[in-house]
C-alpha positions as CSV (number, residue, x, y, z in Angstrom):
1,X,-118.4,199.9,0.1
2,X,-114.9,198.8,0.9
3,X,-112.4,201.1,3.0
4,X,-110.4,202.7,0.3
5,X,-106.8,201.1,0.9
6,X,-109.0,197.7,-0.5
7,X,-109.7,199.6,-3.5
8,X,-107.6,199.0,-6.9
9,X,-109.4,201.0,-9.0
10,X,-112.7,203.0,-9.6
11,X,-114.3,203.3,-12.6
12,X,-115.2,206.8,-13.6
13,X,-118.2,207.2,-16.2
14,X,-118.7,209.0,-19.4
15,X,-121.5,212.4,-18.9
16,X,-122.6,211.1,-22.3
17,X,-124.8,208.2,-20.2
18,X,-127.1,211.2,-19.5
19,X,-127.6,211.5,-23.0
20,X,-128.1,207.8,-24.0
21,X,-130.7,207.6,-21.1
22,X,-132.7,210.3,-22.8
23,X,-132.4,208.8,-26.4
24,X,-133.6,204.8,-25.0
25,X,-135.8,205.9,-22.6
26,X,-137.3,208.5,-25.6
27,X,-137.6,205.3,-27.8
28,X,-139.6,203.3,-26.0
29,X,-142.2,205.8,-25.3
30,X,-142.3,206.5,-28.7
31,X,-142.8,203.1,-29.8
32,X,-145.8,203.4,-26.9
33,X,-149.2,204.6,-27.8
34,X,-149.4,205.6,-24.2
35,X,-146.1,207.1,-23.5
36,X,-146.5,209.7,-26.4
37,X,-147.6,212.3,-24.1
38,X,-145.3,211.6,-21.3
39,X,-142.4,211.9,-24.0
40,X,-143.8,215.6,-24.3
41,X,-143.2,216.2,-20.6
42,X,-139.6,213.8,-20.9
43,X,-138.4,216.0,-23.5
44,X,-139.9,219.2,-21.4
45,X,-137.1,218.4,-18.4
46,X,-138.3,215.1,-16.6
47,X,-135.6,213.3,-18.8
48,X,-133.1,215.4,-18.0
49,X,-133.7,215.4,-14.3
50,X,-133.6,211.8,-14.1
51,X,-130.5,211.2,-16.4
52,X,-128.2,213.6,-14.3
53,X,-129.5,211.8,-11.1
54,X,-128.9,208.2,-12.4
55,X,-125.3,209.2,-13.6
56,X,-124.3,211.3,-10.4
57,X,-125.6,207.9,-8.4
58,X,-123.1,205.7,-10.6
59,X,-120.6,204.1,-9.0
60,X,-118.1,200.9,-10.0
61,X,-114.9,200.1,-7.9
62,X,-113.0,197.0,-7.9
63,X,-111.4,196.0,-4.8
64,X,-109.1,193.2,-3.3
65,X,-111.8,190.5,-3.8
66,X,-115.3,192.3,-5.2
67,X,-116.8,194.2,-8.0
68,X,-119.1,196.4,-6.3
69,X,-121.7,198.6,-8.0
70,X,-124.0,201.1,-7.2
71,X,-127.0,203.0,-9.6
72,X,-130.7,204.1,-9.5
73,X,-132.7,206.8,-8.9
74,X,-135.9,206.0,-7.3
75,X,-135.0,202.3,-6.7
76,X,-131.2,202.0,-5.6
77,X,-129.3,198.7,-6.4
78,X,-125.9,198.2,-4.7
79,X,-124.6,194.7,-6.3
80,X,-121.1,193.0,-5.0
81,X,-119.7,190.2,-7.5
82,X,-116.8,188.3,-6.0
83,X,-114.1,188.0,-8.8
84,X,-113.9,184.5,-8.4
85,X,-117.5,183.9,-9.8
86,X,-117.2,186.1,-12.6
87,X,-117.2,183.7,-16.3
88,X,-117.2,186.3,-19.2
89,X,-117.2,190.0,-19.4
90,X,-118.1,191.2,-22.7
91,X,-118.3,194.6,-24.5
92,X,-121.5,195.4,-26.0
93,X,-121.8,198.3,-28.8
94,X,-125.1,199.2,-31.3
95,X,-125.3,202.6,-33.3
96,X,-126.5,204.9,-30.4
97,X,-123.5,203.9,-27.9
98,X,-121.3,204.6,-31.4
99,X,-122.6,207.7,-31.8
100,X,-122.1,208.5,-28.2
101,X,-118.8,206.8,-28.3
102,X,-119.9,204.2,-24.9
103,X,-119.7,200.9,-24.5
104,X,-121.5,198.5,-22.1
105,X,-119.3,195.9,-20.2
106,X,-121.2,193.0,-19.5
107,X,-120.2,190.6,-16.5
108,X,-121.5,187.0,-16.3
109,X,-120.6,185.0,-13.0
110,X,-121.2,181.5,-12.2
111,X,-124.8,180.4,-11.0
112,X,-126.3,183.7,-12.7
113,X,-129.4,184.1,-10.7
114,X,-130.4,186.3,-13.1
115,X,-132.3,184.9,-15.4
116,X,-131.4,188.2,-18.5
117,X,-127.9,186.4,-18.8
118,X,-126.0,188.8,-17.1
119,X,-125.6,189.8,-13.3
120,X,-123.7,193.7,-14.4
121,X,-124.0,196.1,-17.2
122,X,-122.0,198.8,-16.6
123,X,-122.5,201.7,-18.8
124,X,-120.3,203.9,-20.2
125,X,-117.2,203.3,-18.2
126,X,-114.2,205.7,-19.4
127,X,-111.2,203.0,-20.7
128,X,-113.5,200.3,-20.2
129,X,-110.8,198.2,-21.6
130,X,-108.4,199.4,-19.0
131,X,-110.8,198.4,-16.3
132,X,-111.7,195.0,-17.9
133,X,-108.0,194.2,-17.8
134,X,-107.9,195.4,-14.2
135,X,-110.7,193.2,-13.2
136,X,-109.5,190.1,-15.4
137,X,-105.4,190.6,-13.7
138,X,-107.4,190.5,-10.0
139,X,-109.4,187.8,-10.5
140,X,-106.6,185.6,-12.0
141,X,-104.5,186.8,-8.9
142,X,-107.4,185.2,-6.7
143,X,-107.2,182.8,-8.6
144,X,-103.2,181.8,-8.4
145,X,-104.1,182.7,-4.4
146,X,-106.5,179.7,-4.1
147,X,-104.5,177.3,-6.2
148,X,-101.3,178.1,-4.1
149,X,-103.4,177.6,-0.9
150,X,-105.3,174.7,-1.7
151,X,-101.1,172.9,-2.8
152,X,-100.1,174.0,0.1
153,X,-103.0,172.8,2.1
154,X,-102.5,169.1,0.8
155,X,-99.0,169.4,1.2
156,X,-99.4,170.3,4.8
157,X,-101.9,167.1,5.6
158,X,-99.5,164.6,4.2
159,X,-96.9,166.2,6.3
160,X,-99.1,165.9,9.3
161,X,-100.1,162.2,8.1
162,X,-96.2,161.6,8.0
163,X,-95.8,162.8,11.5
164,X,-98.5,161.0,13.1
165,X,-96.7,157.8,11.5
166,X,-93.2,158.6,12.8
167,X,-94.7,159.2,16.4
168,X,-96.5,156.0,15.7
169,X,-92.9,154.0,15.2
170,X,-91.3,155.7,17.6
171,X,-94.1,155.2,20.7
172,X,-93.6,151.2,19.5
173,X,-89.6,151.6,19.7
174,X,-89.7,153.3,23.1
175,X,-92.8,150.0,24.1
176,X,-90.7,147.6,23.3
């Protein structure tokens, strides 16, 4: 990731995702005629195993420009959102993240390639509504950034363009 004088904050995650992991992952082997006997062996410590290595693996930081995110266990993804293209973030809540007392923040950038409706869900973030703000006051500082650069980029070419005619004139005055 970035070197750590570009980072503005790091998001630090609730232990309670190892739990939540247990419970969905539970579900839906449950709901599987075949996973019924791997929930035996889940429940037995496989679950466990897994959950603490997906939370110690976590890792969200917001720097000067990007949103950069790390998770997985077996299969690592390392995903880095520039502010700029992020469109929405949203808080997602059901009963079992109640219970838990998480929350999922969901980011949605521009040109999602990702055909789910979301590029990020970050799980469990501790004052996820801290770090939304964080990431919202960055991105709208990018934002003022590129507006100020762009004014002062057309300024600068109809100073030029006013140049170029003055040196015009005055190479006719010193012709004639």
């Amino acid at each position: 990731m970035d070197t750590p004088s570009n980072i503005i904050k790091k998001a630090v995650f609730n232990p309670k995702i190892k739990l939540y992991i247990l419970y969905v992952v539970s579900f839906f082997l449950l709901i599987s005629i075949l996973g019924i006997p791997i929930l035996i062996v889940w429940f037995l410590g496989l679950g466990q195993h897994i959950s603490k290595r997906f939370y110690n693996n976590l890792e969200c930081q917001l720097t000067n420009r990007h949103l950069e995110f790390k998770k997985g266990v077996l299969f690592k993804v390392e995903k880095t959102i520039p502010l700029e293209n992020i469109q929405d973030l949203t808080f997602i809540e059901n009963p079992l993240l109640k219970y838990l007392d998480l929350r999922i923040l969901k980011i949605e950038t521009a040109g999602q390639s990702n055909p789910k409706g979301s590029d990020m869900k970050l799980i469990g973030i501790i004052d996820s509504a801290n770090f939304k703000e964080q990431v919202l006051k960055q991105r709208e500082a990018i934002q003022s950034n590129s507006k100020e650069n762009m004014q002062t980029a057309f300024s600068n070419e109809k100073t030029n363009i006013l140049l170029e005619e003055i040196r015009d004139l005055l190479n006719d005055i010193k012709n004639k």
